[in-house]
VODREN-180338 format. One record per residue (C-alpha): residue in three letters; chain; x, z, y negated. Coordinates in nm, 2 decimals, decimal comma. Layout:
REC/ALA/A/X/Z/Y
...
end
This chain:
REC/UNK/A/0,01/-3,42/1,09
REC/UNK/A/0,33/-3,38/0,94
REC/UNK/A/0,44/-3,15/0,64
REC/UNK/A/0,58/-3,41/0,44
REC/UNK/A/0,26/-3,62/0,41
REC/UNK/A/0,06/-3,28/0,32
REC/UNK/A/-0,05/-3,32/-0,03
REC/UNK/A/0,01/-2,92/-0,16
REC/UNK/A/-0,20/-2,83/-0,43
REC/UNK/A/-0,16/-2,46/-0,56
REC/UNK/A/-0,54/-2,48/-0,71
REC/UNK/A/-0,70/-2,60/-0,38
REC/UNK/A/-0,88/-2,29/-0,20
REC/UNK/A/-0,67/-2,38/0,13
REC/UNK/A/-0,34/-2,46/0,06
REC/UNK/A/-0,06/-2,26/0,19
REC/UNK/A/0,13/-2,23/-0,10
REC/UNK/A/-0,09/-2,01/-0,23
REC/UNK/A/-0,02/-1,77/0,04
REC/UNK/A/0,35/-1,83/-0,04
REC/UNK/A/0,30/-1,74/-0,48
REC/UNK/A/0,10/-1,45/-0,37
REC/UNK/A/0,47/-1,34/-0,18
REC/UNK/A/0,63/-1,42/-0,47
REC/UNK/A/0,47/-1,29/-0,74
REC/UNK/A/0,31/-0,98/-0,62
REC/UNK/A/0,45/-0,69/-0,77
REC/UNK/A/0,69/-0,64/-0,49
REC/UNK/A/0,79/-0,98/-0,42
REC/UNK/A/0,89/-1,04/-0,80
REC/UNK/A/1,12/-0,70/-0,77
REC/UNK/A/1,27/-0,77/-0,42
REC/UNK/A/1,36/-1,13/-0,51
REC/UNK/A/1,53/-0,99/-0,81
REC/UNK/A/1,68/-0,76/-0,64
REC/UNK/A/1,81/-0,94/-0,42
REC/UNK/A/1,95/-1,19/-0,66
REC/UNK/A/2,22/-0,97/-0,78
REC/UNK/A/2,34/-0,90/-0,42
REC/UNK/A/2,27/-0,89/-0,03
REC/UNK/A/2,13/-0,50/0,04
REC/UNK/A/2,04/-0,29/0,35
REC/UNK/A/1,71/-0,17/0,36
REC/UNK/A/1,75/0,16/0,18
REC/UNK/A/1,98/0,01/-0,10
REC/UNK/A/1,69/-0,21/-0,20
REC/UNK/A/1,46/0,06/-0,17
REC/UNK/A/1,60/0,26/-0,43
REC/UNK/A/1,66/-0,07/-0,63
REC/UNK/A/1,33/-0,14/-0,67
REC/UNK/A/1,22/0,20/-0,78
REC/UNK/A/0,87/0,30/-0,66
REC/UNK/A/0,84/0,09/-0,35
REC/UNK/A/0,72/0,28/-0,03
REC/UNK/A/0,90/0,21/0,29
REC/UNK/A/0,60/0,06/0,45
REC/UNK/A/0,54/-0,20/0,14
REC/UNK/A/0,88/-0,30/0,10
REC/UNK/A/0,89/-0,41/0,50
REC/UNK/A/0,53/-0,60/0,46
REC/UNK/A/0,74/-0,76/0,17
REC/UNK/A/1,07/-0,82/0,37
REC/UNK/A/0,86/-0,97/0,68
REC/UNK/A/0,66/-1,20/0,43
REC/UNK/A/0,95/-1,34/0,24
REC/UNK/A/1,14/-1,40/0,57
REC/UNK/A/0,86/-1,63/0,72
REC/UNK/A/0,80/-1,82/0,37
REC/UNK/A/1,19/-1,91/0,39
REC/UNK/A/1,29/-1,72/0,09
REC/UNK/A/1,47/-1,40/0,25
REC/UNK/A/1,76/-1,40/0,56
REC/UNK/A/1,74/-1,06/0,77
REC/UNK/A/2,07/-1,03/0,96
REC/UNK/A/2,07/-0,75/1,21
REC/UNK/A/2,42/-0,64/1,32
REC/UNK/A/2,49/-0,47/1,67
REC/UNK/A/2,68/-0,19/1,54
REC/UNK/A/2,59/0,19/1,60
REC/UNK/A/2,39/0,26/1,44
REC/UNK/A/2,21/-0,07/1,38
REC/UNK/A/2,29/-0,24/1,00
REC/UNK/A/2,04/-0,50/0,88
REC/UNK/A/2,10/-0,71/0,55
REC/UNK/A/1,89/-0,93/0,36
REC/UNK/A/1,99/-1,16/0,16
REC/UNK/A/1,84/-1,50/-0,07
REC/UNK/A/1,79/-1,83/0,17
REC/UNK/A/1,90/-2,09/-0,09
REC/UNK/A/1,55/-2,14/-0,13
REC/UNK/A/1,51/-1,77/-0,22
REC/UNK/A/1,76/-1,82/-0,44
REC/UNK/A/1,60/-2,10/-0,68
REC/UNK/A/1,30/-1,93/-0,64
REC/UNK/A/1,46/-1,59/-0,81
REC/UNK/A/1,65/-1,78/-1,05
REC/UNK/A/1,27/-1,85/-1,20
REC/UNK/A/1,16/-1,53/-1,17
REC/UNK/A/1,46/-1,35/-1,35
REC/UNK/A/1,40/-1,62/-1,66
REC/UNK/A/1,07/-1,49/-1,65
REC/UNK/A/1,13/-1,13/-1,61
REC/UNK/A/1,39/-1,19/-1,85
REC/UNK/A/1,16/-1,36/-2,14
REC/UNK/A/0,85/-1,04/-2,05
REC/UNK/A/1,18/-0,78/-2,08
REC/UNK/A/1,27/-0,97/-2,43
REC/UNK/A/0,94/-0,94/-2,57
REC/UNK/A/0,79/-0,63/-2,48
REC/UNK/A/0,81/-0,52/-2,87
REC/UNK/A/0,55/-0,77/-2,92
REC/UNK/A/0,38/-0,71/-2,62
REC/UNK/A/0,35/-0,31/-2,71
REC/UNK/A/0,22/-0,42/-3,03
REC/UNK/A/-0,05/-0,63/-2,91
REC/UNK/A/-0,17/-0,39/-2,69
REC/UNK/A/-0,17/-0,12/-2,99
REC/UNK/A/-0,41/-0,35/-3,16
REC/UNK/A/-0,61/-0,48/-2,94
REC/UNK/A/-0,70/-0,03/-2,89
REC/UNK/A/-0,76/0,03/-3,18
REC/UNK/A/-0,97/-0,26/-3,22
REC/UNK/A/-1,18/-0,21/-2,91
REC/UNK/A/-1,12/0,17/-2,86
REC/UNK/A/-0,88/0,34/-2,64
REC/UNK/A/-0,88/0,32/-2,28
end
């Protein structure tokens, strides 16, 4: 069968794209495509970007965003060895979405604070 005449349907228990939103908009994916937006970074300079990542959950992210398209790993034969990761143009769209998004949560946390105050004092602290 060929991709192009595969109807894609986020909703639909077995479509792939699903697989690829989890990527994108698990906690770590949002970050790392962020991150990545502003520039290419080794592997440690992203690390500290996205404060709070472990080692081993930033390279499950790295690996998944790679397959999906959305992240270029290019390994350089130097001693020692220096990888960079970068946006695939598709990576790059696909951050360009997520940053208005971050951008629009970042702008309204005030009233995201406040809703949260009332809805504890309402139903009790947690």
């Amino acid at each position: 069968m060929e991709l192009d005449a595969l109807p894609f349907d986020v909703f639909a228990k077995n479509c792939p794209s699903r697989g690829t939103l989890e990527h994108v908009t698990g906690r770590w994916g949002v970050l790392t495509l962020g991150a990545l937006h502003e520039s290419s970074l080794r592997f440690n300079e992203l690390r500290r970007r996205v404060d709070g990542v472990s080692e081993k959950m930033l390279s499950q992210t790295l690996h998944a965003l790679e397959r999906d398209g959305l992240v270029h790993r290019e390994a350089q034969l130097t001693n020692p060895p220096r990888v960079d990761y970068s946006l695939t143009p598709l990576g790059r769209e696909v951050s360009e979405r997520l940053l208005s998004l971050i951008e629009c949560v970042e702008g309204r946390m005030e009233d995201v604070l406040r809703a949260r105050e009332r809805y504890d004092e309402t139903r009790g602290a947690r």
